[in-house]
N, C-alpha and C positions, 0 to 999 in steps of 0.2 A: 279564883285566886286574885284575879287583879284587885276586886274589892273586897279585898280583907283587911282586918284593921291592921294586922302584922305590917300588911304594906302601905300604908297610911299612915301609920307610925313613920315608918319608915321615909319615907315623901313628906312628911307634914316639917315644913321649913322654919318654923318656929318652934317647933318641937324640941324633942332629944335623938332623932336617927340620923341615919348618913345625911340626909340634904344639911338638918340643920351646922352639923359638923363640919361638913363641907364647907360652907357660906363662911362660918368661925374660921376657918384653918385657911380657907382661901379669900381673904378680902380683894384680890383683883379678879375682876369678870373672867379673863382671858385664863388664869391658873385654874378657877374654879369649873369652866367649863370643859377647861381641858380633864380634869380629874372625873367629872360626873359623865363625858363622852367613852372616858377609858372605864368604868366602872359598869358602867351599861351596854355599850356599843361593842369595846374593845378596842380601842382606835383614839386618835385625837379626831377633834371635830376641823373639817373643810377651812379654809380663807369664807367659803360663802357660810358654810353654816354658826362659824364665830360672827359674820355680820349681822347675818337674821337672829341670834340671840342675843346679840345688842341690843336692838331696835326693841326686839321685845323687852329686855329687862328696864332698857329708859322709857319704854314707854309705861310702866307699874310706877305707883306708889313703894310699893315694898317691894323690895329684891326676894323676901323669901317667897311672896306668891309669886313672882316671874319665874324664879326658880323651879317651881312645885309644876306651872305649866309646863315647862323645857323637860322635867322630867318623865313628866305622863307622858306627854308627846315623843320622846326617844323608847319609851317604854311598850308602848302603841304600834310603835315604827315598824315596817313590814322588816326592817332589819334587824329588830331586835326577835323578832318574831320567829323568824327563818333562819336564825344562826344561834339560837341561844335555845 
């Protein structure tokens, strides 16, 4: 399942699914992460895990692949894993 195009669709931050929607709807880092944490996790995301996805998004060229990584990586997550 995780490599299905449904969900890659869906992930692909330039596309048309939720990330790229997201990114549209939320142009501050901090709004955006908070909604992609609560949509995946359940939850808003930590003081630490807002910082480490800072670092990661300034450290991209493009916000929508920083994005696309933040998302696999929560998706990956043994909490996404074991509660979902």
């Amino acid at each position: 399942m995780m490599n299905s195009q449904f969900l890659e669709g869906v992930i692909d931050g330039d596309g048309r699914g939720m990330l790229t929607e997201t990114l549209r709807r939320y142009p501050d880092d901090g709004d955006a992460l908070g909604e992609i944490y609560l949509r995946i996790l359940s939850r808003e995301p930590t003081e630490q895990e807002l910082t480490t996805c800072r670092e990661h998004i300034a450290s991209h060229d493009s916000r929508a692949v920083a994005y696309e990584d933040i998302t696999w990586c929560l998706l990956n997550s043994s909490e996404f894993l074991t509660r979902r």
